[in-house]
N, C-alpha and C positions, 0 to 999 in steps of 0.2 A: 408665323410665330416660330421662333427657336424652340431647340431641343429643351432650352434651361425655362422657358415659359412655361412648356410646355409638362415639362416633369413638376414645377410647382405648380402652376393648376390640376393636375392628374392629385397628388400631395393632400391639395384642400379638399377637394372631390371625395376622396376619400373618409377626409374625416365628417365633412358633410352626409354622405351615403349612412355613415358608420350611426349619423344620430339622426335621420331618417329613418332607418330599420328598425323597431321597436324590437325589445328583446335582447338575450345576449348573446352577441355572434363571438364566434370562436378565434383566439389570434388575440394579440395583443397591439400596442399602436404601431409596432414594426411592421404588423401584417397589416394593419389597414392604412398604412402606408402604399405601403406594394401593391394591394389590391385596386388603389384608388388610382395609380399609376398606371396598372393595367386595365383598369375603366376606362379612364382619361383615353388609351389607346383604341380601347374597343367603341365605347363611345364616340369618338370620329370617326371611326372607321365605319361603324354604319347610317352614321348620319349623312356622310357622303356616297356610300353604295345605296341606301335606301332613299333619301331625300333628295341627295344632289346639292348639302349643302359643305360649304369648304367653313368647315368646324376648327381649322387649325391657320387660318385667314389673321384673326386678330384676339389679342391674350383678352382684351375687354370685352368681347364681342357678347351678346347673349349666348347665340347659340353652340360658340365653344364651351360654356359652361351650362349649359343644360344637357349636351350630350355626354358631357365628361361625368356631369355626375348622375344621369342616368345609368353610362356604362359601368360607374363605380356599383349602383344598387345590383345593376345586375350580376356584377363578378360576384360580391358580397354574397347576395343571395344562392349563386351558386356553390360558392365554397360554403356555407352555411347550412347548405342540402345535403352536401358531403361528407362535411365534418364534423358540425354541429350534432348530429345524431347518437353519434358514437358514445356507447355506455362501455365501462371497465368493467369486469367479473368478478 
């Protein structure tokens, strides 16, 4: 899968993730953009260090898109640990 599959399914993953996570996560759809990009990334990346499975094989495949938007819940989730919390005085 190219770079260009591969940044629009990270893309959808994203917005996918974003209405997943119940509640209001912090960022607007620029960030869960990016964030979903960086899922998509991290997301294969442990699907092939942990499973052994080649997540970036084919743009239709299931399991490129179950890791991608797994890895998006998970970025999500952590900048939303981060940021989300944060109250003004």
């Amino acid at each position: 899968m190219g770079w260009l599959a591969f940044l629009i399914l990270g893309l959808i993953a994203g917005v996918i993730a974003r209405i997943v996570i119940p509640g209001k996560q912090p960022g607007g759809f620029w960030l869960t953009l990016l964030l979903g990009v960086l899922g998509a990334f991290l997301g294969g990346w442990l699907g092939s260090v942990i499973f052994g499975v080649d997540a970036s094989a084919e743009f239709w495949s299931w399991e490129s898109w179950l890791f991608s938007v797994l890895g998006a819940i998970i970025v999500i989730l952590i900048v939303q640990a981060i940021f989300g919390r944060r109250k003004t005085a």
